[in-house]
C-alpha positions, 0 to 999 in steps of 0.5 A, spaced: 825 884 511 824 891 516 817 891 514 816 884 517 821 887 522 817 891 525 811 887 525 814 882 528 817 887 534 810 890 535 807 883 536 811 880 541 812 888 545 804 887 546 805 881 549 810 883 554 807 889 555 802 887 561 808 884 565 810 887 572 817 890 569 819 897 572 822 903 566 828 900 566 826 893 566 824 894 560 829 899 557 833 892 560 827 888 554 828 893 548 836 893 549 836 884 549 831 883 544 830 888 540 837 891 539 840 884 536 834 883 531 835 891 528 843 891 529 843 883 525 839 886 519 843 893 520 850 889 519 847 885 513 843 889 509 846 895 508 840 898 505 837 906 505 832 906 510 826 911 510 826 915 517 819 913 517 821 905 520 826 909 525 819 913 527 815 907 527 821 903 531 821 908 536 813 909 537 812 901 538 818 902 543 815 908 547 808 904 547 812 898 551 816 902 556 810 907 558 806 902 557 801 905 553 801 912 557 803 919 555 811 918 556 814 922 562 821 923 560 823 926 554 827 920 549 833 923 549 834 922 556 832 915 557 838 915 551 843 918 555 848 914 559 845 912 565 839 909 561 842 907 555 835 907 551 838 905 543 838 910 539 836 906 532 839 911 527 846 912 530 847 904 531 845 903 523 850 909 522 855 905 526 853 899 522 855 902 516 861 905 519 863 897 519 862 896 512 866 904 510 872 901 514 874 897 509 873 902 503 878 906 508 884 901 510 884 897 504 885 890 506 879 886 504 881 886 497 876 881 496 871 886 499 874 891 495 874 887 488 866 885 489 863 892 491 867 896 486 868 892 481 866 898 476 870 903 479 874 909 475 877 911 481 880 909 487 875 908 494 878 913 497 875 918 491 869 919 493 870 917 500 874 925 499 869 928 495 862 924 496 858 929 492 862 929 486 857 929 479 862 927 475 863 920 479 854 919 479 855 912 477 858 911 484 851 911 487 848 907 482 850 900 486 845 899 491 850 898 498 854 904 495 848 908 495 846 907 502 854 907 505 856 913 502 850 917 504 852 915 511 858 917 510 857 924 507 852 925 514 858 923 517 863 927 514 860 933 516 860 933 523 867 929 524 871 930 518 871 938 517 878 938 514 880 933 509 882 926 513 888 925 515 888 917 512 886 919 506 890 916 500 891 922 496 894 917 489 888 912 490 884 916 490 886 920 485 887 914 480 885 907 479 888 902 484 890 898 479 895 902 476 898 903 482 903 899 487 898 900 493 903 898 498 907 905 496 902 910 497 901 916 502 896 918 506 895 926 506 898 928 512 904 924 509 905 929 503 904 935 507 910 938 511 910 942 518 907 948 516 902 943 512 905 946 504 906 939 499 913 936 499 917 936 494 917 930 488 923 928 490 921 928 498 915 924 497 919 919 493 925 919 498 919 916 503 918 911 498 912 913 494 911 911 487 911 918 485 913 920 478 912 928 474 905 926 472 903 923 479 906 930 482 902 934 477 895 931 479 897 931 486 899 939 486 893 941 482 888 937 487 892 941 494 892 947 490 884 946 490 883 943 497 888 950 499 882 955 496 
């Protein structure tokens, strides 16, 4: 599909490219007609993409705007807000976002039920830490694969600390044997001063915690703290 992306794209930028367009005209072209094909496959094939099609995008791209000439402005320029070139690698990397949020919230069970139906843990363990050996097998289905590279690229940029949202319990343990409407995001079973709270404090916000719960929940914070 993104090899006949590509091909498809490079034939019609040759044929528009002898037509009377100024530079941002033809930005106008590439954000009209070749942003909606590239984000169409992007949102529905959520596939590992070699930077090698990137390249090649950006090569017959910068073909059409300079009109086969040596190109004047650095790419980066023409992406910034004034001009708003597309730059191909952030959408696909939002595009994989669209598919990480539901990882993240936990609402689509259907979703959930059909991408993890092999899970030993929770969604939001590997979402905690991508880079798990002893979680490999999660790689293994082919969507996974190519969200969670994403997200671990993500991660190290936006998410120095461990986020706020993550679901300490889900993660730690398999949905299935908890009661998710009672579980508790990180920031919640932490105090002001950022020490866990006690068992009996997370309880009386309305978590399912019981001692062996508490246990593994003290042990993974010991673990974050060092």
């Amino acid at each position: 599909n993104y090899t006949k992306l590509i091909q498809t794209i490079g034939k019609d930028l040759e044929n528009w490219t002898k037509l009377q367009i100024s530079l941002l005209g033809r930005i106008a072209v590439i954000k009209m007609n070749v942003l909606p094909k590239n984000l169409y496959l992007f949102q529905t094939i959520p596939i590992l993409i070699d930077t090698f099609f990137f390249k090649e995008l950006d090569k017959i791209v910068s073909k059409f705007i300079w009109v086969g000439k040596k190109s004047r402005i650095k790419k980066t320029y023409l992406q910034d807000k004034n001009s708003r070139l597309p730059s191909w690698e952030t959408y696909y990397k939002a595009t994989s976002l669209v598919w990480i949020k539901d990882w993240i919230k936990l609402e689509n069970k259907r979703n959930l039920t059909l991408e993890g139906h092999d899970l030993q843990l929770g969604w939001h363990a590997s979402l905690w830490n991508p880079n798990n050996k002893t979680h490999t097998y999660f790689s293994r289905h082919i969507l996974r694969r190519a969200l969670i590279k994403t997200w671990t690229d993500i991660r190290k940029t936006h998410y120095v600390k461990i986020p706020r949202w993550l679901s300490t319990m889900e993660a730690m343990f398999h949905p299935n044997t908890l009661d998710l409407s009672k579980k508790l995001k990180y920031y919640q079973i932490l105090d002001d001063e950022d020490n866990l709270k006690s068992m009996q404090e997370l309880k009386d916000q309305g978590g399912n915690v019981d001692n062996w719960i508490y246990f593994q929940l003290k042990m993974r914070y010991n673990k974050d703290m060092t």
